[in-house]
C-alpha positions as CSV (number, residue, x, y, z in Angstrom):
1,X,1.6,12.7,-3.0
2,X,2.7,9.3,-4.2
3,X,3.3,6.1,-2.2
4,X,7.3,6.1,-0.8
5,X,8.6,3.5,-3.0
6,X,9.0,-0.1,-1.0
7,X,5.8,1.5,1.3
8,X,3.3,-1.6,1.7
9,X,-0.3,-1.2,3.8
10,X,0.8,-4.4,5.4
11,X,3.9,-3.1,7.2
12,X,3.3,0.4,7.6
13,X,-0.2,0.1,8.9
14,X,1.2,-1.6,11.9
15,X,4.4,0.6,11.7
16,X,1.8,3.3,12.4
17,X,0.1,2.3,15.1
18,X,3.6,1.1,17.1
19,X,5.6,4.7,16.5
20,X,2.8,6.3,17.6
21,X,2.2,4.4,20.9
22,X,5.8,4.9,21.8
23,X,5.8,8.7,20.9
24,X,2.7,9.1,22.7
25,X,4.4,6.9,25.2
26,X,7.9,9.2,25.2
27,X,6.0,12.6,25.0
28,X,2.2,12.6,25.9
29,X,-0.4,12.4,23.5
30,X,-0.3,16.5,23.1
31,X,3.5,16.7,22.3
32,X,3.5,14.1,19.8
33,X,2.0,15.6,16.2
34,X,1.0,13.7,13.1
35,X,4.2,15.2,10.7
36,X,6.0,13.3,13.9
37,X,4.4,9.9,13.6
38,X,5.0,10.3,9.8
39,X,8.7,11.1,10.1
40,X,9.6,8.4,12.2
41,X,7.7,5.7,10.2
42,X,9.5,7.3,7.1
43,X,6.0,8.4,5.3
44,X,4.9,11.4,4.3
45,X,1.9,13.2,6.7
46,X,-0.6,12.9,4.3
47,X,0.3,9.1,4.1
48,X,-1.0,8.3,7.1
49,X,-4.3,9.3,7.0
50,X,-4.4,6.0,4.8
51,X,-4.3,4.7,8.4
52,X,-5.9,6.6,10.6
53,X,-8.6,9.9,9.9
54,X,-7.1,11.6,12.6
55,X,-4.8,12.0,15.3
56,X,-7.4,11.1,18.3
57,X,-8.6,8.1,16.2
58,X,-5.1,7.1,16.3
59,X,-5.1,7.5,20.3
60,X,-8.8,5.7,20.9
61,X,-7.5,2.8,18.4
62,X,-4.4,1.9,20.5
63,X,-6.2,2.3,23.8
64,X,-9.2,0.2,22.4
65,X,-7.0,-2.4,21.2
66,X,-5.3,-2.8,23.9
67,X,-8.2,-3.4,26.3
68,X,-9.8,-5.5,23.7
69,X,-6.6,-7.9,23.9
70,X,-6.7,-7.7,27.4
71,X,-10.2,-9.2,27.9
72,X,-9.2,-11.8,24.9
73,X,-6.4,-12.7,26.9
74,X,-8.1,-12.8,30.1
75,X,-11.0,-14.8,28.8
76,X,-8.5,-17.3,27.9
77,X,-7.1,-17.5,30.8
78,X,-7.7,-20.5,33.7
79,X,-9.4,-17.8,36.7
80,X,-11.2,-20.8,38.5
81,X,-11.5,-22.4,41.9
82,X,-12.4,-20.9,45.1
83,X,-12.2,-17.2,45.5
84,X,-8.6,-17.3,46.9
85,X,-7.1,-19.4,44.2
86,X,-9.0,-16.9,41.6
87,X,-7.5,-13.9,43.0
88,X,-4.1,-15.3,43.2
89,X,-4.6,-16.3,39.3
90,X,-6.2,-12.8,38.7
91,X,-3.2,-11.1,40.1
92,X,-0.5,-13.3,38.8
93,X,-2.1,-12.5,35.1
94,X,-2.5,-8.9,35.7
95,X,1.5,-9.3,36.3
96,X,2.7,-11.0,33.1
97,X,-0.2,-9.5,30.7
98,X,0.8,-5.8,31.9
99,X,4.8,-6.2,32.9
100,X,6.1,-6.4,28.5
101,X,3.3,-3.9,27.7
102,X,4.5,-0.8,29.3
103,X,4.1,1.8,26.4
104,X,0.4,0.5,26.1
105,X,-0.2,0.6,29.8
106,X,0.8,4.0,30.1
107,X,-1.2,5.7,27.0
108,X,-4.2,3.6,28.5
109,X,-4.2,4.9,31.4
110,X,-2.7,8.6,31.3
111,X,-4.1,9.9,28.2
112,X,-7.8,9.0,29.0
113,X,-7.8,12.9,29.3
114,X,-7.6,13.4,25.7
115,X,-10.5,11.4,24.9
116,X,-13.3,12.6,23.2
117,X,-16.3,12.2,25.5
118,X,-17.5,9.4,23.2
119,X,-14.4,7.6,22.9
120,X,-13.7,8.2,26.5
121,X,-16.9,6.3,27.3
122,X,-15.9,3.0,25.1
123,X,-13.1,2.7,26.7
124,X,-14.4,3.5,30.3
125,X,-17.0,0.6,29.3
126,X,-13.9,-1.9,28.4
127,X,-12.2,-1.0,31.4
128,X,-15.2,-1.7,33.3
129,X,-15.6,-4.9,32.4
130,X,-11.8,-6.0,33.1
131,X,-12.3,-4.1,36.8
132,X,-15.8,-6.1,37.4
133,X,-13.9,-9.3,36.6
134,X,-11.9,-8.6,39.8
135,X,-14.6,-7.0,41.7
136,X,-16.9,-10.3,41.6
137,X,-13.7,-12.1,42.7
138,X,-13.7,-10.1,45.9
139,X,-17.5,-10.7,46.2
140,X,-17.1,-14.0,46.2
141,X,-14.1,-13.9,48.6
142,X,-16.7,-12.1,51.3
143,X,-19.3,-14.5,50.7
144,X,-17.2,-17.1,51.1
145,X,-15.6,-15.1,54.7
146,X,-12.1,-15.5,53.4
147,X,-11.9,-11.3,52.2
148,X,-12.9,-8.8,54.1
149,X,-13.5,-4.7,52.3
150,X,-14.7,-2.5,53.5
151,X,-15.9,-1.6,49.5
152,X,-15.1,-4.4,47.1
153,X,-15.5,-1.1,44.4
154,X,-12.7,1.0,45.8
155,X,-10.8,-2.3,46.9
156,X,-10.9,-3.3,42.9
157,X,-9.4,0.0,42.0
158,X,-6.8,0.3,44.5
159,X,-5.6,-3.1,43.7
160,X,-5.5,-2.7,39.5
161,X,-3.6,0.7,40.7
162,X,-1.2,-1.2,42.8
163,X,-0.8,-4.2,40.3
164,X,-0.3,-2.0,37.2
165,X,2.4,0.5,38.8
166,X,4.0,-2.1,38.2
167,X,5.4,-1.4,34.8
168,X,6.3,2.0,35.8
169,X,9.0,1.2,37.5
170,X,9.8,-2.9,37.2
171,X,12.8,-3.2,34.3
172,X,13.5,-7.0,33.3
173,X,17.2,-8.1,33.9
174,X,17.1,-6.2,37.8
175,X,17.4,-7.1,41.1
176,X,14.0,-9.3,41.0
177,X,12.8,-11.4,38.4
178,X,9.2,-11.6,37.4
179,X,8.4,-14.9,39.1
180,X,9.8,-13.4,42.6
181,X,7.8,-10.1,42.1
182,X,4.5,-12.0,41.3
183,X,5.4,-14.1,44.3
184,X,6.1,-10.6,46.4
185,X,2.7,-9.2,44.8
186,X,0.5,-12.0,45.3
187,X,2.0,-11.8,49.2
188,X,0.6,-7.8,49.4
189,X,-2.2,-8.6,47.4
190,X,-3.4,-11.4,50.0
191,X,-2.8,-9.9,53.4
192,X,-4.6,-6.4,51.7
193,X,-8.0,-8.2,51.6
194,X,-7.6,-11.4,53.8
195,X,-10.0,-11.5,57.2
């Protein structure tokens, strides 16, 4: 089937991948079916395998893509100091990287279920590498005797979990802006870990 007239790779490639993270977002990954995606970009199906091969592709690409800019931006990010000033900074980024991102927060972390095994292990990898980044900051905090866990492993994980509920629930324009919920955050994070 021919090209919709006024279609161009540039625009819909990206057109693609953002109606399909916030259908997958809306519906769950297994509700949400190519002929959708297609409709609501305004292509036909067979268009968009000029995208994507296939519909878990399309899932792994937005979940890769999104940790991949995640570590980008972290790595860019000023995480220095003492262990108590890195924590604060690691917290306070987790904040404003995750808080605008809520569709891709939510496929990354409750479709990992409909992962192929292989793809499933990329982006267990990707997120390991984000969660050791916070881990080594609570190392550092016990060695310096300013943190005290009893596992710096299930203390990393309870505290991404805590941090990245976040966007389930915070809507911009409400009771607390994002400075005084960083501010309230930072506060829980702290006293969770402190001696």
């Amino acid at each position: 089937m021919a090209r919709k007239q006024g279609s161009h790779s540039d625009i819909t490639g990206p057109r693609v991948q953002d109606t399909a993270l916030r259908l997958i977002a809306r519906h769950g990954y297994a509700a949400v079916s190519m002929r959708q995606i297609a409709a609501d970009v305004g292509v036909q199906a067979g268009a968009l395998y000029n995208y994507t091969s296939d519909k878990q592709s399309l899932l792994f690409d937005l979940m890769r893509d999104h940790m991949a800019d995640l570590l980008a931006a972290l790595a860019a990010e000023d995480i220095s100091g003492d262990a108590m000033t890195r924590l604060e900074a690691f917290t306070r980024f987790h904040i404003r990287y995750h808080l605008p991102r809520s569709d891709q927060v939510f496929v990354s972390y409750m479709e990992l279920r409909n992962l192929l095994p292989e793809n499933f292990t990329t982006i267990e990898g990707l997120r390991r590498a984000y969660e050791d980044e916070l881990e080594d900051i609570l190392c550092a905090g016990e060695t310096e005797g300013v943190f005290a866990v009893p596992d710096t492993r299930v203390a990393t994980m309870a505290l991404i979990a805590m941090l990245t509920g976040l966007s389930h629930w915070y809507r911009e324009g409400g009771r607390l802006d994002m400075n005084t919920i960083e501010t309230i955050y930072w506060d829980l994070v702290r006293k969770s870990v402190s001696v």
